[in-house]
C-alpha positions in Angstrom: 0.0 0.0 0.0 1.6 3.4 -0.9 1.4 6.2 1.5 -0.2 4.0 4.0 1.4 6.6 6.9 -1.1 8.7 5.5 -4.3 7.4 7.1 -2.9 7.7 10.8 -4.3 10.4 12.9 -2.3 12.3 15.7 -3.4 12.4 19.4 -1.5 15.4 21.3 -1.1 15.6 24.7 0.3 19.2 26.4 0.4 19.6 30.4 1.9 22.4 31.9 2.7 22.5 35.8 5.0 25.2 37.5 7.9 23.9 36.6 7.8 21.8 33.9 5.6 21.2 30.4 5.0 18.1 28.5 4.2 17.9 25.3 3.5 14.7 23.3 2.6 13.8 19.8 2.1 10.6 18.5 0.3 8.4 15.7 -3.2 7.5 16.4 -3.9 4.1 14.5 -7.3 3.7 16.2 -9.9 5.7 17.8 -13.6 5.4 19.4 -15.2 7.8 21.2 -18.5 10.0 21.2 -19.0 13.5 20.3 -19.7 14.6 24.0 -15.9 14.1 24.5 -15.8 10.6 25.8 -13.2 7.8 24.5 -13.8 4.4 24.2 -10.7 3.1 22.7 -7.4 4.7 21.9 -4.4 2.8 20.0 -1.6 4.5 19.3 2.3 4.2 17.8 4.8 5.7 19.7 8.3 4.9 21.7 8.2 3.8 25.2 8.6 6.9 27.0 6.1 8.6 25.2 3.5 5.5 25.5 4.3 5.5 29.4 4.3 9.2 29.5 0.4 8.9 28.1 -0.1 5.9 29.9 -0.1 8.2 32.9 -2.0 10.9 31.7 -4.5 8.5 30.6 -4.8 7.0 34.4 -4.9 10.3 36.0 -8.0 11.2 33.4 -6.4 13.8 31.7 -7.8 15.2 28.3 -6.0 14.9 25.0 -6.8 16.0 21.3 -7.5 14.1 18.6 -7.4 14.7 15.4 -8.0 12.6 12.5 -6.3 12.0 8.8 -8.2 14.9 7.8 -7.4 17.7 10.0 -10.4 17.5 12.5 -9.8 18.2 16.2 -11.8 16.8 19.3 -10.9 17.1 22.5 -11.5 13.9 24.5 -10.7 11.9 28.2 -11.0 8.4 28.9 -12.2 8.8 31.8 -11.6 7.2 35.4 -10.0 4.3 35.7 -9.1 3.2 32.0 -7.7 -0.3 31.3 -3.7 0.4 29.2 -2.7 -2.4 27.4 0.5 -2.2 25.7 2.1 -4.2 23.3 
């Protein structure tokens, strides 16, 4: 398949504290969630501190924004207590 890098979204993640700011970007292969903000399911590509890094932020119920192949931004949370699998 040519240019299949192409139909992966981006999920961005930015938290600033006092001291420090994080900002993460990574591929989105999969997403489900509903217009009212929630997510469902969230599988992305990334390296290993960026998948723990959002593996946190995910536990702690933090928002993040996704936005799809085409440019379209949603800002959505997976709520409390999300299952992370990673593999």
């Amino acid at each position: 398949m040519k240019n299949a890098h192409k139909r992966f979204g981006r999920l961005l993640y930015r938290r600033q504290t006092e001291k420090t700011a994080t900002n993460l970007r990574v591929f989105l292969d999969a997403f489900v969630g509903e217009e009212q903000g929630k997510a469902h399911l969230v599988s992305v590509v990334g390296g290993d501190v960026e998948i723990g890094a959002l593996a946190a932020a995910f536990t702690n119920g933090d928002s993040f924004t996704v936005m799809d192949p085409y440019g379209n931004e949603s800002i959505v949370s997976l709520g409390e207590k999300p299952l992370c699998f990673r593999g």
